[in-house]
C-alpha positions as CSV (number, residue, x, y, z in Angstrom):
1,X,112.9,255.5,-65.5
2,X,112.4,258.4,-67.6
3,X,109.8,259.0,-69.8
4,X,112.2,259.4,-72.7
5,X,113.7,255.7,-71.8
6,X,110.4,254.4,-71.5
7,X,109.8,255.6,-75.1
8,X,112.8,254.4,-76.4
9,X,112.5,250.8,-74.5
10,X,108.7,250.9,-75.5
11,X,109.1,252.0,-79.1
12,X,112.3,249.4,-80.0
13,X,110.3,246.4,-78.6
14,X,107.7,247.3,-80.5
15,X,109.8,247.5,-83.9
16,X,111.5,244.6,-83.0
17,X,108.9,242.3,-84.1
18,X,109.5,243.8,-87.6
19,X,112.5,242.0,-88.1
20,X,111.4,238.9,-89.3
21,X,109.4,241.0,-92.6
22,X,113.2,241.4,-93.6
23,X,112.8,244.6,-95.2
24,X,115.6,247.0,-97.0
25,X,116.1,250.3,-98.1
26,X,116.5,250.0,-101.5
27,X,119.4,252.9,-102.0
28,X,121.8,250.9,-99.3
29,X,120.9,247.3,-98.3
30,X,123.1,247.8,-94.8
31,X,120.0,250.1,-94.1
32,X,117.6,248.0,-92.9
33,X,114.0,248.4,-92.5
34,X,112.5,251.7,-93.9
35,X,115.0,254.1,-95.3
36,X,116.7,256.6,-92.8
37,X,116.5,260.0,-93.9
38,X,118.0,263.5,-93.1
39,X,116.2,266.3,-93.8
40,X,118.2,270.1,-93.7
41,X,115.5,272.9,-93.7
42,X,115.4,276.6,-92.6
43,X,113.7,277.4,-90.0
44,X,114.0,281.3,-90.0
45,X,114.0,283.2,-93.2
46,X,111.5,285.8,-94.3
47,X,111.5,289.0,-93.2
48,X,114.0,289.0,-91.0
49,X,113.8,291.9,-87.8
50,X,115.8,294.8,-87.3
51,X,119.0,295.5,-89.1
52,X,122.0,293.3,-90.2
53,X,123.6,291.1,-89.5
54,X,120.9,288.3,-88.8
55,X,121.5,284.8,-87.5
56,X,119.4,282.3,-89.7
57,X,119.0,279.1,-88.5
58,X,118.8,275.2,-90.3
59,X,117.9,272.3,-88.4
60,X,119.1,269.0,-89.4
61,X,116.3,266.4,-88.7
62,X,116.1,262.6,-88.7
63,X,114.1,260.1,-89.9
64,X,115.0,256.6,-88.3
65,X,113.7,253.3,-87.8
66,X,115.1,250.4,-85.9
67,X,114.1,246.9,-86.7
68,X,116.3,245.5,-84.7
69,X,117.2,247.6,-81.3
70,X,120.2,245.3,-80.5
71,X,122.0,246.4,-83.8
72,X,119.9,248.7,-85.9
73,X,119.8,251.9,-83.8
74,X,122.5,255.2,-84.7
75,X,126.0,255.0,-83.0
76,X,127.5,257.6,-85.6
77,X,126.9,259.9,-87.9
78,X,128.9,261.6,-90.2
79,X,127.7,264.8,-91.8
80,X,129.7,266.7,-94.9
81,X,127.7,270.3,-95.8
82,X,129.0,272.3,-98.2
83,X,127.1,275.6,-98.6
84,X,126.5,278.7,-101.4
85,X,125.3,282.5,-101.3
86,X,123.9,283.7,-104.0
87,X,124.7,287.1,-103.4
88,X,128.7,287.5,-101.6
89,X,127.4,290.5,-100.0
90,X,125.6,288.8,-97.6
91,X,129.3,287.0,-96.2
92,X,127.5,284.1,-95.2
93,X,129.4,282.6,-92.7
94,X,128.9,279.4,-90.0
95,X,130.5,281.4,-86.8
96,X,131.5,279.5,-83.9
97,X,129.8,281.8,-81.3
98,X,126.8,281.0,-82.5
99,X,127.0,277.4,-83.4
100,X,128.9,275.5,-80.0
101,X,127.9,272.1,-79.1
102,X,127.6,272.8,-75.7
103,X,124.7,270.8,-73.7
104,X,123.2,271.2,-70.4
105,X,124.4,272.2,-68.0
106,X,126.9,274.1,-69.9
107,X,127.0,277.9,-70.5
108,X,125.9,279.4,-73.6
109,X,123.3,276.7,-74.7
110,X,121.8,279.5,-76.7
111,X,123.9,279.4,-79.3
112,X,124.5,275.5,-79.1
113,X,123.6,273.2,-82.1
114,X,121.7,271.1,-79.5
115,X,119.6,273.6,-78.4
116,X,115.7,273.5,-78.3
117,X,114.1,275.4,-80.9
118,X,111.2,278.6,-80.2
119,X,107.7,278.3,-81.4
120,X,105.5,281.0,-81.7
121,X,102.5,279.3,-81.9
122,X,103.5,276.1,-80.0
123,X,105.7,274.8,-77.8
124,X,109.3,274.4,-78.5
125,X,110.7,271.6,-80.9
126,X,112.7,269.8,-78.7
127,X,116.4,269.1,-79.8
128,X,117.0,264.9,-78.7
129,X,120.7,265.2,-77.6
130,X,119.6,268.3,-75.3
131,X,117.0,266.5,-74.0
132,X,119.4,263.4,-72.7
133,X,121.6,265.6,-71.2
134,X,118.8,267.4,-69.2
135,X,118.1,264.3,-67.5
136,X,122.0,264.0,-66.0
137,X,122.7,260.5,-66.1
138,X,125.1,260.7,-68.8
139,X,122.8,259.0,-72.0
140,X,123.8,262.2,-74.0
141,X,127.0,260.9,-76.7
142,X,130.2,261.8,-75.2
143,X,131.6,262.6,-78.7
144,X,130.3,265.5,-80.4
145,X,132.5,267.4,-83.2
146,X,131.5,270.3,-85.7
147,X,133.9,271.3,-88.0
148,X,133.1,274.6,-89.1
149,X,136.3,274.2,-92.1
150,X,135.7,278.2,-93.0
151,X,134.9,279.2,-96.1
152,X,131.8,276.7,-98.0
153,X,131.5,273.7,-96.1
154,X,131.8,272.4,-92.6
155,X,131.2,268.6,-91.3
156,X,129.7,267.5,-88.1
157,X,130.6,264.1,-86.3
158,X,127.9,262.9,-83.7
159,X,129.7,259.8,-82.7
160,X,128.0,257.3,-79.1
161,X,131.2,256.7,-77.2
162,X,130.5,256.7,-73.6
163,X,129.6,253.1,-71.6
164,X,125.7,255.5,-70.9
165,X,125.1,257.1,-74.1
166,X,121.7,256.4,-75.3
167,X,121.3,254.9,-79.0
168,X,119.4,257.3,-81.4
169,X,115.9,256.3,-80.8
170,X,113.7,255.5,-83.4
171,X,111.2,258.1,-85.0
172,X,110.3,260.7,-87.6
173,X,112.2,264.0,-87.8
174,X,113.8,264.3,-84.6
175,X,115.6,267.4,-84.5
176,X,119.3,266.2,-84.6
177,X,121.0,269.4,-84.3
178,X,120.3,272.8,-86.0
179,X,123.0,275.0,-88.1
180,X,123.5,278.7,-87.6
181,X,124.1,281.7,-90.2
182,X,125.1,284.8,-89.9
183,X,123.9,287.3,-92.8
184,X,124.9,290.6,-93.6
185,X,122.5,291.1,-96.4
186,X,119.2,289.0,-98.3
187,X,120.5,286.0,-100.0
188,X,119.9,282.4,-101.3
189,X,121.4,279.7,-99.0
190,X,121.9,276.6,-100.6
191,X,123.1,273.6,-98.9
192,X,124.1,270.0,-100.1
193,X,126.5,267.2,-99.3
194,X,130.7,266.8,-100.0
195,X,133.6,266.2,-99.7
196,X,135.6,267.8,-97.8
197,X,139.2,267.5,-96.7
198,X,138.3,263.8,-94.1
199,X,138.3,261.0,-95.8
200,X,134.6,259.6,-95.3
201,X,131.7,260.5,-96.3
202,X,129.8,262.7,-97.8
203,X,126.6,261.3,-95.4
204,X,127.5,258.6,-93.1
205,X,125.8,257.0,-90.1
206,X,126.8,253.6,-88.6
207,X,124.8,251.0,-86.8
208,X,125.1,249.8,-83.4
209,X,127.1,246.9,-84.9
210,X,129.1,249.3,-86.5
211,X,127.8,248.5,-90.0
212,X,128.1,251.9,-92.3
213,X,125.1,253.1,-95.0
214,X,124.4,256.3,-96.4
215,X,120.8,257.5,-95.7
216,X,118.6,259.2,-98.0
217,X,118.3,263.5,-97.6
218,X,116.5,266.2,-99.4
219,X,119.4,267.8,-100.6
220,X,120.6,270.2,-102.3
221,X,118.0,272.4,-100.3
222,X,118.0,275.7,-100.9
223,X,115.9,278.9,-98.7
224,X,115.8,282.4,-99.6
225,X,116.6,285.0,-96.5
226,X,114.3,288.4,-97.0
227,X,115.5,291.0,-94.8
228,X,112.7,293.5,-95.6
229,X,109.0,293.2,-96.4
230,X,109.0,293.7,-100.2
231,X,106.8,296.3,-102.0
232,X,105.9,297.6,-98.2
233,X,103.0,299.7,-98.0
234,X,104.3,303.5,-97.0
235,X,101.6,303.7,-94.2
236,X,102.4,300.5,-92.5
237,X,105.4,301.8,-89.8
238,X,107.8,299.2,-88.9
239,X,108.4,295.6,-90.1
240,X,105.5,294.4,-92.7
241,X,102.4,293.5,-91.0
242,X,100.7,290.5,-92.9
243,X,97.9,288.7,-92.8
244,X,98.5,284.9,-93.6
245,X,95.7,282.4,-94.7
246,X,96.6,278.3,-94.3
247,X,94.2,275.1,-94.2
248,X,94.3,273.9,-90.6
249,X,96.2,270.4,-91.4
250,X,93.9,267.8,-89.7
251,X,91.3,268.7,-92.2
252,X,93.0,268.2,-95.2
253,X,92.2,264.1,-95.2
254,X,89.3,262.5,-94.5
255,X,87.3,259.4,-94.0
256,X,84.2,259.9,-95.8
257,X,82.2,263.4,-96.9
258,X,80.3,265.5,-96.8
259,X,83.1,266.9,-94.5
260,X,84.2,270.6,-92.9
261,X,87.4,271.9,-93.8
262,X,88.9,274.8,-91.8
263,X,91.0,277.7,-92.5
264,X,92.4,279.4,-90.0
265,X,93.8,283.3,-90.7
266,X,96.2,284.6,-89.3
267,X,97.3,288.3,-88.7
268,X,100.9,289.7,-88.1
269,X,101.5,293.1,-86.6
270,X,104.2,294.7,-85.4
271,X,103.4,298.3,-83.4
272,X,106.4,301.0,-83.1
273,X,103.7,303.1,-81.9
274,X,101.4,301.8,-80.1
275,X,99.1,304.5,-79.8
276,X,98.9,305.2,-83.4
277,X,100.1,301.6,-85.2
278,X,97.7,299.3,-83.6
279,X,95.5,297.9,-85.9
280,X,92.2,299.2,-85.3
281,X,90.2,298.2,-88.2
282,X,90.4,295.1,-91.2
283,X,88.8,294.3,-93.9
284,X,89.6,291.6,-96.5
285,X,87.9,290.9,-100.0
286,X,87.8,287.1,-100.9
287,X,87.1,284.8,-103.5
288,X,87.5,281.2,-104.2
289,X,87.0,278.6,-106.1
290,X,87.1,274.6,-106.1
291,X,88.8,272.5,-108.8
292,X,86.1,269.4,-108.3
293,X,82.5,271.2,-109.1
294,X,80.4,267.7,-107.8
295,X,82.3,268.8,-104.2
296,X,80.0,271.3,-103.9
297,X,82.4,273.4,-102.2
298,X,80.3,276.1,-99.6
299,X,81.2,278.5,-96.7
300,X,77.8,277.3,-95.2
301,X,76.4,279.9,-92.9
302,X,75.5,276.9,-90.1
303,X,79.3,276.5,-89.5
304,X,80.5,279.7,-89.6
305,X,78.7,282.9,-87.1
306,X,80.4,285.7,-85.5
307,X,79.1,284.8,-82.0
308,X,81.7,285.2,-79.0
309,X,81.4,284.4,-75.4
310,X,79.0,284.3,-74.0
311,X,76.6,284.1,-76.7
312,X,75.8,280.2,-78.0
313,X,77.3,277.9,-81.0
314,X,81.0,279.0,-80.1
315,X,81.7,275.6,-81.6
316,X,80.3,277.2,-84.8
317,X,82.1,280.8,-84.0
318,X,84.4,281.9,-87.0
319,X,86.2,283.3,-83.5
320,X,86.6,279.6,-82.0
321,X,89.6,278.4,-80.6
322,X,91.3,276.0,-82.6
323,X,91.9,272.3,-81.2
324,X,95.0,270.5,-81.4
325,X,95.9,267.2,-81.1
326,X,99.1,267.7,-80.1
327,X,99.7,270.9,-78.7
328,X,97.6,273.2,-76.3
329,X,94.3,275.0,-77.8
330,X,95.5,277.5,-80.5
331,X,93.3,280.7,-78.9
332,X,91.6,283.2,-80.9
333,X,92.1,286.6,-80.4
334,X,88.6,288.0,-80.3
335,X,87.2,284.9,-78.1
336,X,89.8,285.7,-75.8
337,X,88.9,289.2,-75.6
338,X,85.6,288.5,-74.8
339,X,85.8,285.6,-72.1
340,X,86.4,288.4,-69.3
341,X,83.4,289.9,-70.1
342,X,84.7,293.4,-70.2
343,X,83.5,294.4,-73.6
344,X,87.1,294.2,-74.8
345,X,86.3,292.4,-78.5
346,X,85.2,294.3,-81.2
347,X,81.2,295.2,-81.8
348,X,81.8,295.3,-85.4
349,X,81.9,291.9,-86.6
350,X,80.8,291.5,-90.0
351,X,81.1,288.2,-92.3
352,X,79.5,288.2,-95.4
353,X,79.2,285.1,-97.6
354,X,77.8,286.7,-100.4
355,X,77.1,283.1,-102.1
356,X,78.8,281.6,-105.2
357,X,82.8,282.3,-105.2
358,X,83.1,285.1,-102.6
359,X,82.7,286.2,-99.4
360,X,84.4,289.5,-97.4
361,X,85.2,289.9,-93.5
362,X,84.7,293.4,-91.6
363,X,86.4,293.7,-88.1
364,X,86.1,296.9,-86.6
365,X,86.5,298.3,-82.6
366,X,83.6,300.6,-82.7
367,X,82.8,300.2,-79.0
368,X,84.5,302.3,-76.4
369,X,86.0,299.7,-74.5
370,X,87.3,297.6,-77.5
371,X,90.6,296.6,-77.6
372,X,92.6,297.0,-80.4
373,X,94.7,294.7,-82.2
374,X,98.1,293.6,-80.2
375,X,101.4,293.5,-81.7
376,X,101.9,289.8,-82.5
377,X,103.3,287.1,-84.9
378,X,100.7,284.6,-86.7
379,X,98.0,285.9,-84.4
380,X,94.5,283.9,-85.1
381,X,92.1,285.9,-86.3
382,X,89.5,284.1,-87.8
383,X,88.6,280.9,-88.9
384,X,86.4,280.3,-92.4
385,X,85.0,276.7,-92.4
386,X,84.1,275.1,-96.0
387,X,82.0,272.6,-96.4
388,X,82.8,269.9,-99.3
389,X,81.4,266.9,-100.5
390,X,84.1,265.3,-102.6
391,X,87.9,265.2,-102.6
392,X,88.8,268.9,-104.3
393,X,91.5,271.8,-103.8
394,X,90.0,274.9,-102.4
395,X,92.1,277.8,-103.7
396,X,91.5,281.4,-101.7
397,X,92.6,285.0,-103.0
398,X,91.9,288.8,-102.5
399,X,89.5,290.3,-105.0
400,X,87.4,293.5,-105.8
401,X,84.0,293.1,-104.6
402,X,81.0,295.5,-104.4
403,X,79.7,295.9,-100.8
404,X,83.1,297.8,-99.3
405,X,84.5,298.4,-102.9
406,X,87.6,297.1,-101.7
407,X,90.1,295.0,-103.5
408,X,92.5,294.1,-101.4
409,X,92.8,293.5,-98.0
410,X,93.0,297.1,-96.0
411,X,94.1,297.4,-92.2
412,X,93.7,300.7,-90.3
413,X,95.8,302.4,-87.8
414,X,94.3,303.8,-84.7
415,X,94.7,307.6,-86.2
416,X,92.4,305.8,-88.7
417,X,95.1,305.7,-91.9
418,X,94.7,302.6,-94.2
419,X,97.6,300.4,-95.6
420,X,97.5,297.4,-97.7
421,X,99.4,294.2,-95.6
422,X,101.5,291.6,-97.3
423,X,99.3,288.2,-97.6
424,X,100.2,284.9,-98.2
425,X,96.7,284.5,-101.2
426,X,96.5,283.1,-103.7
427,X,96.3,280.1,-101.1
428,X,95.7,276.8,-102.0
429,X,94.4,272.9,-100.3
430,X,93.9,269.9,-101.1
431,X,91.5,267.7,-99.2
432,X,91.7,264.1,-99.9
433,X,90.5,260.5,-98.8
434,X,92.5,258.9,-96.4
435,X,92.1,255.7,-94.3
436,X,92.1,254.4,-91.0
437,X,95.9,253.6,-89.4
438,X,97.2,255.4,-93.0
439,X,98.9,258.4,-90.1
440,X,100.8,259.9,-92.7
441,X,98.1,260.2,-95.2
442,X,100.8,258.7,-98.3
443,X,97.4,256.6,-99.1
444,X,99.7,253.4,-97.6
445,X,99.4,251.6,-94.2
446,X,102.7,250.5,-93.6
447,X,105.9,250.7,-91.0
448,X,105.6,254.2,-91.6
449,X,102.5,255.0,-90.2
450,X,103.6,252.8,-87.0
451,X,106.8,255.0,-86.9
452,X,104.7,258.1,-87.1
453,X,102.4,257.0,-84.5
454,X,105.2,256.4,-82.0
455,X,106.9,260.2,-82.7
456,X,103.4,261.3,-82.2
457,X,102.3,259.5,-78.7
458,X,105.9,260.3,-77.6
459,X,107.9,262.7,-78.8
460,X,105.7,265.8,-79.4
461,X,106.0,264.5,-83.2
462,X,103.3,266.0,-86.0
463,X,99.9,264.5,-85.2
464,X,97.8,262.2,-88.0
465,X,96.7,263.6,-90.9
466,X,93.1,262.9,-89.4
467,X,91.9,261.9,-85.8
468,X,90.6,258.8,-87.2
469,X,93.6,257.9,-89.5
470,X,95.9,257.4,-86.1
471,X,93.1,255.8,-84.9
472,X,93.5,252.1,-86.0
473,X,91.3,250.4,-83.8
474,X,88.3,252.7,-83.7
475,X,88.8,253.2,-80.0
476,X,88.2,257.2,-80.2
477,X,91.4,257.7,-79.1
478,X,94.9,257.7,-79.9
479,X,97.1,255.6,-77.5
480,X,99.5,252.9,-77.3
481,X,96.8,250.1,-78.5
482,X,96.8,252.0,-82.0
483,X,100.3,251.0,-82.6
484,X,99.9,247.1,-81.5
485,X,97.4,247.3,-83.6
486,X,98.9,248.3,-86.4
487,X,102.0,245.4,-85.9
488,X,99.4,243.2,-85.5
489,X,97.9,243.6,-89.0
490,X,101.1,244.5,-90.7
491,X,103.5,241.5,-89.7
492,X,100.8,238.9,-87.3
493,X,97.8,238.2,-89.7
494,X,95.8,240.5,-87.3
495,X,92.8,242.6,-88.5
496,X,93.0,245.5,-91.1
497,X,92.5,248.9,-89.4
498,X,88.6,249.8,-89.2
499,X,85.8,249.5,-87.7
C-alpha cells in the first residue's frame, strides 16, 4: 500500500474517534467537525520576468477535516469564480492552453490545473489529485470539469465518480488545483465567488453521503501583478535585484525566554552580464527597534560571528545553514563557498553591532580566488540572530549610519559601479508564547492542531510553529505518538500536553 493510502487510512482512523465530541461548523451544520475552508491565493506576482504576456498562477487550497471517514470525506466540489482587472489593458484572460486538467500520464501536464507547483527554495508543493494518479491504480476522480465561461468567471467541477477514486483526504491546505492567467500588462486580480449561468452554487462540496454544505473561503482575494521592478536603480542591468529580510518562522513562538530569534536575509540577483553584473560587493545599514523594552531585545555578539568552515562555532556563524523541519537544510551561500576549501568565500566579512538600535553588514570578495555572488532567487545570505527576553515585535529597516556613511543598502558590480536594490525593510515580527501540542500557534489546543500535525508528518504540510509546540508528549521528536496524544487529551480524559 502506498504511502499516500497509508496516510489517508492512518489519518481517518485517527479522526474517527472525534465523532462522538459531535462538533459543527457554525456557518453550515451539514459541515461537520471543524469548518472546511478554501483558500484562493497567488502564487506568482511581483516582478514578473521578461516581457508580456505573463502567465500568473492561483492555487486553490483545502482545508478539510473528516470526523467520520465513512461519510464525512469530499465526493464533490463545486467551484463558481468570477474574476476583475483593474486595469483592461492587461486582457486578463483564463486560457485553456494553459489551464487543462490533464493528469499523469497525460501530455501537457505543464499547463494542467493538477500540476505540482515549483519551489525555489524548497521542494515542490505537491498538487493531491496529481499525486493519485501518479500511483496508476485509478484513485484519481474520474470526473474533472473546468468551465472556463470566457469573459469574468469560470466554474470548476471536481466530482469522485469512479468505483477507485480516493475520498479527499483530510488535512490543511492541500493544494486542490491551481488557476492560470495570462497578462498583457501590471494589474489587480481580484477573485471571489458567483453565480454563474449552472444552477448551484456559488461554493459547493458534498459529502461522501452526498450531504451538500458550503465551506468557508477567504474571498474576495485580491493580488497585485508588477511586471517591472519599480523606481529601478539605473545601474542595476536587468530585472531588480533585491535583498529581502523575513523572521525564520519556527522562531516566532516560543515556550519560555530568554529565547533566540533568527532572521534570515535573503539576496536576489539576476546577471545579464556576468562578467560585469555579478555582485561583487554589499553593504547594508540597519536599525531596529523592539515594541516591549523589558524584552531586552539584543543582536548578542555570542550568537552571531562571521566564522565559516572550517573555523569553530558554525552553529553560531551569521553564515550557518538554516535547519528545517520539513524540508532539506536551507544552505548559505558563503558556508557553501567555503566547505571545499578553495578560498572561494569572501575575506571581507564584516558585522558590526554597533550596540543600541543598529548594526551594519560589509561583504566584500577582496581575495583573489573569491567568488562572486551567483545569479539567484531568495539566495541566503546571512542570518542576524536576536536575542529577547519577553514576547515583543522586532521591526528591521535601512538607515544612515556613521562608519560606511551609507544609508541604504548598496551592491556593487564587478566593474565596481554601486546601485541601490529593492528591499523588503521596514520588516516586522512578532514573537509570542505558545504552548505545547498548540501546532498552529492560534494560542488553542484543539482538532486543529491534530489536523495540522497529520498534514505535517504526512503530507509535506507547514511544520509547527515551534519544535516543541508539535511536540505533545515531550518525546523530542515529532511522530505519530504526538497526534495519539493529542486525541487522547482532547476527546479520552488523557493527559494535557507537557512535560
Amino acid at each position: 500500500m502506498s504511502n499516500y493510502l497509508v496516510f489517508c487510512l492512518t489519518g481517518l482512523l485517527l479522526l474517527g474517534v472525534t465523532g462522538s465530541a459531535g462538533a459543527q461548523c457554525p456557518e453550515d451544520w451539514h459541515d461537520p467537525g471543524e469548518c472546511d475552508t478554501l483558500y484562493v491565493e497567488c502564487y506568482d506576482s511581483s516582478f514578473m520576468e521578461g516581457p508580456p504576456p505573463w502567465q500568473v498562477r492561483f492555487p486553490l487550497l483545502v482545508t478539510n477535516d473528516i470526523p467520520d471517514p465513512v461519510r464525512d470525506s469530499i465526493s464533490a466540489m463545486l467551484i463558481e469564480l468570477c474574476f476583475t482587472s483593474s486595469n483592461p489593458d492587461a486582457n486578463a484572460l483564463i486560457e485553456a492552453v494553459h489551464n487543462n486538467v490533464n493528469l499523469y500520464p497525460f501530455p501537457d501536464l505543464s499547463n494542467s490545473i493538477f500540476r505540482h507547483l515549483p519551489g525555489m527554495d524548497d521542494p515542490q508543493i505537491h498538487n493531491w489529485m496529481m499525486d493519485l494518479s501518479e500511483q496508476e491504480m485509478g484513485l484519481e476522480w474520474d470526473t474533472r470539469v473546468l468551465d472556463l465561461g470566457g469573459g469574468t468567471h469560470f466554474w470548476f467541477r471536481p466530482v469522485r465518480t469512479g468505483p477507485q477514486d480516493q475520498g479527499f483526504c483530510g488535512g490543511s491546505r492541500i493544494l486542490l488545483a491551481s488557476i492560470t492567467f495570462t497578462l498583457d500588462d501590471t494589474t489587480t486580480i481580484c477573485i471571489d465567488t458567483c453565480h454563474s449561468p449552472i444552477p448551484e452554487g456559488p461554493l459547493d462540496f458534498a459529502t461522501a453521503w452526498v450531504e451538500v454544505y458550503t465551506p468557508r473561503h477567504n474571498m474576495p482575494y485580491c493580488a497585485t501583478v508588477v511586471g517591472q521592478c519599480p523606481d529601478q536603480h539605473p545601474n542595476d542591468p536587468g530585472d531588480c535585484d533585491s535583498f529581502h529580510v523575513d523572521v525564520y518562522p519556527a522562531d516566532q513562538y516560543q515556550l519560555s525566554f530568554p529565547a533566540h530569534v533568527r532572521f534570515p536575509m535573503r539576496v536576489t540577483n539576476d546577471i545579464p552580464d556576468p562578467y560585469i553584473d555579478s555582485i561583487a560587493g554589499i553593504v547594508v545599514p540597519f536599525c531596529f527597534a523592539s515594541s516591549n523594552p523589558a524584552a531586552n531585545a539584543v543582536i548578542d555578539p555570542n550568537h552571531n560571528n562571521t566564522n565559516v568552515y572550517p573555523l569553530s562555532d558554525l552553529n553560531q556563524s551569521i553564515f550557518r545553514h538554516l535547519p528545517s523541519m520539513e524540508y532539506p537544510t536551507e544552505r548559505n551561500l558563503m558556508m557553501d563557498l567555503s566547505e571545499p576549501g578553495l578560498g572561494l568565500e569572501w575575506d571581507t566579512r564584516i558585522l558590526d553591532l554597533g550596540g543600541g538600535a543598529h548594526f551594519w553588514m560589509s561583504l566584500v570578495p577582496t581575495g583573489t580566488p573569491d567568488q562572486r555572488f551567483p545569479g539567484g532567487s531568495r539566495v541566503l545570505t546571512v542570518t542576524a540572530t536576536f536575542t529577547v527576553e519577553d514576547t515583543t515585535t522586532v521591526c528591521i529597516d535601512t538607515c544612515f549610519w556613521p562608519p560606511g556613511g551609507w544609508s541604504v543598502i548598496r551592491f556593487t558590480r564587478s566593474d565596481a559601479v554601486t546601485y541601490s536594490p529593492q528591499f523588503t525593510m521596514p520588516y516586522c515580527a512578532s514573537v509570542e508564547l505558545s504552548e505545547r501540542g498548540d501546532a498552529t500557534g492560534d494560542g488553542v489546543v484543539n482538532i486543529a492542531d491534530v489536523m495540522y500535525m497529520i498534514n505535517y508528518l504526512y503530507r509535506s504540510g507547514p511544520p509547527p510553529v515551534s519544535f516543541e509546540a508539535g511536540d505533545a508528549n515531550c518525546d523530542d521528536d515529532h511522530s505519530l505518538l504526538d497526534i495519539v496524544f493529542l486525541i487522547n487529551y482532547l476527546y479520552k480524559g488523557g493527559p494535557p500536553p507537557g512535560c
